[in-house]
N, C-alpha and C positions, 0 to 999 in steps of 0.2 A: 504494500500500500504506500503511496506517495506520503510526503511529510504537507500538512498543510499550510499554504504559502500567507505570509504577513506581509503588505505594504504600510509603511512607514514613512509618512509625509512630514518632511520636516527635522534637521538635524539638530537642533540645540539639545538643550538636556532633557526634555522632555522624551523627545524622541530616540534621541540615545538611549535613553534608560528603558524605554519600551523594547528599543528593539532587541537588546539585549538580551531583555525577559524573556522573550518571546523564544529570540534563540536559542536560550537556555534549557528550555523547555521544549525541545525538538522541533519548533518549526524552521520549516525558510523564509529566509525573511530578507526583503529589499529595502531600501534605504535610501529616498530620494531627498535632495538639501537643492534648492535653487543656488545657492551662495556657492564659490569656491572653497569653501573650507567647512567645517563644523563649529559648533559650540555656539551657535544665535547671537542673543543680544551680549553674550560676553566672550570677549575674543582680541585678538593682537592684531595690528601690521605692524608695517616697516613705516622706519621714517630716521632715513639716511642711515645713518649707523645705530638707529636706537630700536629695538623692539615693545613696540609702546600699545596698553592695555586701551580699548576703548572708553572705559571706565574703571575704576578700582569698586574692586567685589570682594566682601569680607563674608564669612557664617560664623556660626556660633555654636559652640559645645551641642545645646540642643538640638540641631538643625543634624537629625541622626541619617536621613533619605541622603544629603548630600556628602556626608562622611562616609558613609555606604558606598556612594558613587565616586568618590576617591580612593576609597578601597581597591572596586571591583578595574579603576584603570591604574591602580599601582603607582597614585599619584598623591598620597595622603601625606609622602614623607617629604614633596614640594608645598605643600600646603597647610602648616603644623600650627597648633591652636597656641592660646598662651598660655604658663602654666596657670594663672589665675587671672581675672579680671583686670585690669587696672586700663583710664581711661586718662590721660591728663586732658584738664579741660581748662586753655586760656581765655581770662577776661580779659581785652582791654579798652572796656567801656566803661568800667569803672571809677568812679572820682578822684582815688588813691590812686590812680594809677595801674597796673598788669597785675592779675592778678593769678595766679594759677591753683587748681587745684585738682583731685582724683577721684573718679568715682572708682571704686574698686570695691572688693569683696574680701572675706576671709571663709574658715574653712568651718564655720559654724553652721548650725542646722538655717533652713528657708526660716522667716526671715530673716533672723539675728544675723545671718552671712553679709548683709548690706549695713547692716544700724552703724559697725563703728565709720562705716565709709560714707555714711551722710550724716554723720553726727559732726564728722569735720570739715562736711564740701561747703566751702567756703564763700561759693556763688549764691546761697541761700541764706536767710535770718534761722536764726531758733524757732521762729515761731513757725515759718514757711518750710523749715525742715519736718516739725512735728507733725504740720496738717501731710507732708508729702507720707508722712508712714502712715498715719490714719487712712487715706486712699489707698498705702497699696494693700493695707489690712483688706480695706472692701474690696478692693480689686481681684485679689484673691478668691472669694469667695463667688464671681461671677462665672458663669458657663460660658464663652466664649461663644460658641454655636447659637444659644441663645437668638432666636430670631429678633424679638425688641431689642438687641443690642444693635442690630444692624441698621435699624430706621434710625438710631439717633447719632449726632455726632459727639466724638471723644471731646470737644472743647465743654460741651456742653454737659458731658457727665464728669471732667473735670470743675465746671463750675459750680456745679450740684454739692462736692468734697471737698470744698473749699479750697481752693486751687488758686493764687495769684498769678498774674500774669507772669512775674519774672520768677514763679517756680516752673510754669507752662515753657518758658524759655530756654531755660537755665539747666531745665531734667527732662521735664517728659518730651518737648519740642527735641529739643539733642539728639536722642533716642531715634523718637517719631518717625521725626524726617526721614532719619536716614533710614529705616526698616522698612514706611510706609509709603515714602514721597509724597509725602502730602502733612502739612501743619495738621495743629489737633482741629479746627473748626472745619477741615473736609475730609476728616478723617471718620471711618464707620467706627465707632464704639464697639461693633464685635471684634471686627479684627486688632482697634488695640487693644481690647482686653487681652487677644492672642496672641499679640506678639509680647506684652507687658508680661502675662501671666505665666507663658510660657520662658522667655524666656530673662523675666529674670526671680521669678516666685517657684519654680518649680523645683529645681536642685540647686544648692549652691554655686558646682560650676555651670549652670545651664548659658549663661550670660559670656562664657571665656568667650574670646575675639581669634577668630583663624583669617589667614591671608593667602594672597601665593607666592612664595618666595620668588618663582616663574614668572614668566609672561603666560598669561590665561590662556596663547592656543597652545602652547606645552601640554596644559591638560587638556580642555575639552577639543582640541582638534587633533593634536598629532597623539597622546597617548589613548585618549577615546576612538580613533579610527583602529589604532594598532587592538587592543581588547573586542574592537565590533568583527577586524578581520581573523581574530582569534577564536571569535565564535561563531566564524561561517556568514555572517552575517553580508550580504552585498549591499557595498556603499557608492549611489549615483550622486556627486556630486552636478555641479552648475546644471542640473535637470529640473525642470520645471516641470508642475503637472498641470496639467489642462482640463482635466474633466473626469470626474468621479462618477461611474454608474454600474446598476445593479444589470449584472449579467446572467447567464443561466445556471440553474440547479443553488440558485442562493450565493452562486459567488459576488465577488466584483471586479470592474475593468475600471484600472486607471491610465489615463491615457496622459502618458509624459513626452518630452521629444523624441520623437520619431520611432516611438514604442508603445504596445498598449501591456500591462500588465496584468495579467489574471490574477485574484489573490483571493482567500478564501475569508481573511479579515485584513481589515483599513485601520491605521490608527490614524487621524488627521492631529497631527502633534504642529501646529501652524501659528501664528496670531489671530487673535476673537475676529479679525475681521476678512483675514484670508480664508479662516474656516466659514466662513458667514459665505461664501463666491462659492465655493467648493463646495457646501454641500446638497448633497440629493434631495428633490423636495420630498417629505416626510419624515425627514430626519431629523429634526426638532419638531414640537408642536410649533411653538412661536420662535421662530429663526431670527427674527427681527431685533428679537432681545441682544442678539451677541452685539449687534450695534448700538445697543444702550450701552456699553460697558465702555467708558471713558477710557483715555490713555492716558499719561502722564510725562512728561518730561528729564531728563538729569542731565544735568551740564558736565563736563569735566574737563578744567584749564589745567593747563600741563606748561610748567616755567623750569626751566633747565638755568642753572647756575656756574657759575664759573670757579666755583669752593662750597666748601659744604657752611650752610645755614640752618641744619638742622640738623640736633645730637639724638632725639627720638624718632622710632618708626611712624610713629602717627600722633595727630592730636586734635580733637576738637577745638573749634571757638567762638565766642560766646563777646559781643559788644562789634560786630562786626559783618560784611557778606560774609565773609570766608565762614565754609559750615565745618571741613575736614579737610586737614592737610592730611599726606602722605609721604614716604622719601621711596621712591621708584628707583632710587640710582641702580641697585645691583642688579637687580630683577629686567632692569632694561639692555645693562651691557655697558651702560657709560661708564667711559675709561676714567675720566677724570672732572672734579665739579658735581656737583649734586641737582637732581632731578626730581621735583614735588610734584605731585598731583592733587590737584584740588575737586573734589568732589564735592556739587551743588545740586540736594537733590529740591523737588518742588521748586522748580526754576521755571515755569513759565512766565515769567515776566524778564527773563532773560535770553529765554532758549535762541532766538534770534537776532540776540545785537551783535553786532559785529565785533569782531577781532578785536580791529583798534580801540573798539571803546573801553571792553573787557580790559583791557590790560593799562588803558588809563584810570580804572577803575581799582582792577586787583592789585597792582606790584606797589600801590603807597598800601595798602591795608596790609599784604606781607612783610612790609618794612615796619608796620605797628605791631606787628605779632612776632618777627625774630629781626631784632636789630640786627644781625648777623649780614644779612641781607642789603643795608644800607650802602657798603661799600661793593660790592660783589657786581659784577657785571652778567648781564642776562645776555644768556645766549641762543636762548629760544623762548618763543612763546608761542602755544600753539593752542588749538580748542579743538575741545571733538563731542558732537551733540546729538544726543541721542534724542530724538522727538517723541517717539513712543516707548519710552524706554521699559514703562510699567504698566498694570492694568489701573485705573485711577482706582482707592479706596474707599471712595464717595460714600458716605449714608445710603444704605438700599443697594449696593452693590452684589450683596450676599444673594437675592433672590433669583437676579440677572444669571451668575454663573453657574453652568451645566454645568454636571456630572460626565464621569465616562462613557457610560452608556447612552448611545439614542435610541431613535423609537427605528433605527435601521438596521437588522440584524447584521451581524459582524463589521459593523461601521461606530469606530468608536472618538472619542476626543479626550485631547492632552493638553498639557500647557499648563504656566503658571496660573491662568485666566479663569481656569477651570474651577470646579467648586472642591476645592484643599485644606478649605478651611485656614489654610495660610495664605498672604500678603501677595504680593512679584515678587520672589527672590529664588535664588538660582535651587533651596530645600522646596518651595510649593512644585518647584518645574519638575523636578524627579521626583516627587513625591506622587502627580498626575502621570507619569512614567510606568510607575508604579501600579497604575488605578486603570489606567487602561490597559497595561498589558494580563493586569489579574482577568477585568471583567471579560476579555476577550480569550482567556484561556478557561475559564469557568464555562462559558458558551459551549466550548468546543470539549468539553470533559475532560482537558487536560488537568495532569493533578500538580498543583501548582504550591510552595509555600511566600506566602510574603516577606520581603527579606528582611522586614524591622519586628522583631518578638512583639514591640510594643504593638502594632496593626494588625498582628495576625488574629 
C-alpha cells in the first residue's frame, strides 16, 4: 500500500513543524515555500559583509513547542536561554537623570521568585510596586481562554487593578509590546492574561530570555531544511501554489508551477490572508473572518559602530522611542566595531518614515542611552520593516481565529494566526504545527503522540 501523501503550503515554522510531523509518522510529504529560503517572517540576508536578522527574535523558558523545534533541528545549542531572568531596564526620562534598573527573578516558588526583583525596580514608587503585585495576584487566578477576557482590552483590566500609567509603562507596556505588539489599550485581555500568566506566574524560570547566538537562517533555513531532508521530506522552494481543489476519491490537487500535486491531506501553513485566496469554498463556514484579523507592524533599525558602545547583550528603555536594544556584532560576522539592533515593536506610526528621518530621530536618543556612542562614528545605518509582521491582538480577536481543522476533509490550517491560544510568536507558529499535523493524522488513523507531555 502506498504511504499517504501531505502537501504542505508554506515554509516558516508552522509549516516546518507540520511537515515534519507528518513525516514522522510515515507519510510523504511535499513542501512548497514561494520565498527562496525557509523560516517566514524570521530569517537573514546579506548585507555586504554582515549577515543580518530581519528582526531580533527572542523565546522564553516557557515557550516549550519552540524549544522542541530546536531540539528536533539540532539547533538548541545556537540558541541557549539565560540561566535566570535578568532584564536591565534604562530610564533616561527621569528628572535625576539615567536611571537603571533589573527586572529579574530568583529561585523561589511563583510568586515570591519576582517580589525581591520588584521590590527594588527602581522605575516604580512603593506604592505603584504594591498595586503591580496585587494585579498579578488577580492575574493569576484568570483562565486565559476565558472568552470575556477577549472582548475587553488589557488597559482597561489594568485600570480596573489599579494600574498607573507609569506602572503601564515602566512593566506591563515593557513586556507587552514586545510579546504582543501592541500597547495595553489594543491589547485582548485574554491573550495578556496568556502571555503575563504564563509566562511569568507559572514557574519560576518560565520568564528566562533565549536568543540566537546565529543568524536566524542558520536555524530555520539551513539547519531546518537539512532535518526536513532527513526525514524524506520534499522541499519546493521559490514555488508558488495556485489553486487548491478537491479531487477524486477525497483526495486533493494542488496546482503549483508547472505541477499539479495529488495529496491525500493539505496543511495550508500560509498568512490569514493568503489562506483567505487559497481556500476551497466550504472550507470555513465564514471565510470572510480571516480578513477581520488585523496585522500588525515591527520596525527594526540596525546602527553599526565603529567601537563597541555597549558592554550588555541587551537592554530595555524606558523615557525614550528606543523600546530594545541588542548587540548583533558576533552573530553577524562583524570583524571589528559593534552592531545594535533596535527593535520597535507596535510601530505603526512609524512603519513608513523614511530612513533619513529614523536616524535623525534615533542616533541622538542612543547617545542619551550609552554615552559610549557620542564619540564613535556610525558606519551604517540601515532599517528593515516588517508591515505585517504579527496577527494584531485586538479585543475580539480570539473568536476571529480558526482552529486546525475545516469543514474540508483533509484540508487543514497552520500559522501563528490560528487559534493557539498564544500571541504571533515564533512558540504559537509550531505550536499550530503541531495542531495540524495531529488533527490530520487522527483523520487518517495514524497513531500519532504529541511531542509536549504537557498537550498530550
Amino acid at each position: 500500500m502506498r504511504s499517504p501523501h501531505a502537501v504542505v503550503v508554506g515554509g516558516g515554522l508552522a509549516g516546518i513543524t507540520a511537515a515534519l510531523q507528518l513525516a514522522e509518522a510515515g507519510m510523504s510529504v511535499t513542501l512548497v515555500e514561494s520565498r527562496t529560503r525557509l523560516g517566514g517572517l524570521a530569517f537573514s540576508f546579506r548585507r555586504g559583509e554582515l549577515t543580518v536578522d530581519n528582526g531580533q527574535h527572542v523565546y522564553l523558558r516557557c515557550c516549550t513547542a519552540y524549544s522542541w523545534f530546536l531540539d528536533r533541528i539540532d539547533g538548541a545549542h545556537l540558541a541557549p536561554l539565560q540561566d535566570r531572568l535578568d532584564v536591565p531596564v534604562l530610564d533616561v526620562g527621569h528628572r535625576r537623570g539615567p536611571r537603571l534598573g533589573r527586572l529579574r527573578r530568583t529561585a523561589l516558588p511563583v510568586p515570591l521568585h519576582l517580589a525581591a526583583g520588584l521590590a527594588t525596580y527602581p522605575h516604580l514608587s512603593l506604592a505603584e510596586r504594591a498595586a503591580v503585585g496585587r494585579a498579578a495576584l488577580a492575574l493569576q487566578k484568570l483562565d486565559p481562554a476565558d472568552p470575556a477576557l477577549d472582548g475587553i482590552d488589557f488597559a482597561t483590566w489594568l485600570g480596573r487593578h489599579g494600574q498607573s500609567a507609569r506602572a503601564i509603562e515602566a512593566l506591563w507596556d515593557l513586556v507587552g509590546v514586545a510579546t504582543l505588539n501592541a500597547t495595553a489599550p489594543h491589547a485582548s485581555m485574554g491573550l495578556a492574561a496568556m502571555v503575563f500568566k504564563t509566562g511569568l506566574l507559572s514557574e519560576p524560570g518560565a520568564a528566562d530570555i533565549g536568543w540566537a547566538r546565529v543568524p536566524l537562517g542558520e536555524l530555520h533555513d539551513t539547519l531546518a531544511r537539512k532535518a526536513l531532508d532527513s526525514a524524506g521530506v520534499r522541499t519546493e522552494l521559490s514555488t508558488r501554489v495556485r489553486d487548491i481543489s478537491r479531487a477524486d476519491l477525497g483526495r486533493w490537487h494542488v496546482e503549483v508551477d508547472g505541477e499539479l500535486l495529488e495529496a491525500d491531506t493539505v496543511v495550508l501553513a500560509v498568512p490569514q490572508r493568503e489562506a483567505h485566496a487559497l481556500l476551497p469554498e466550504g472550507a470555513l463556514e465564514d471565510p470572510d473572518r480571516l480578513l477581520d484579523i488585523g496585522t500588525a507592524p515591527i520596525l527594526n533599525i540596525h546602527v553599526l559602530y565603529d567601537r563597541k558602545v555597549l558592554r550588555r547583550p541587551f537592554f530595555a528603555a524606558l523615557g525614550t522611542p528606543v523600546q530594545w536594544v541588542f548587540d548583533r556584532t558576533e552573530a553577524s560576522g562583524l570583524g571589528e566595531g559593534q552592531y545594535l539592533a533596535l527593535s520597535q515593536s507596535a510601530a505603526e506610526d512609524e512603519i513608513d518614515t523614511p530612513v533619513a528621518s529614523l536616524r535623525e530621530r534615533y542616533l541622538p536618543e542612543l547617545e542619551r542611552l550609552l554615552p559610549a556612542t557620542r564619540g564613535a562614528e556610525v558606519r551604517d545605518f540601515f532599517v528593515t520593516r516588517e508591515r505585517t509582521a504579527t496577527f494584531a491582538p485586538s479585543p475580539g480577536v480570539g473568536r476571529l481565529r480558526p482552529g486546525a481543522r475545516t469543514g474540508a476533509p483533509g484540508l487543514y490550517l497552520a500559522g501563528a494566526w490560528t487559534a493557539t491560544g498564544w500571541p504571533a510568536t515564533m512558540e504559537g507558529a509550531v505550536r499550530s504545527g503541531f495542531s495540524a499535523a495531529g488533527a490530520a493524522l487522527s483523520a487518517l488513523g495514524r497513531h500519532h503522540e504529541h511531542p509536549l507531555k504537557e498537550a498530550a
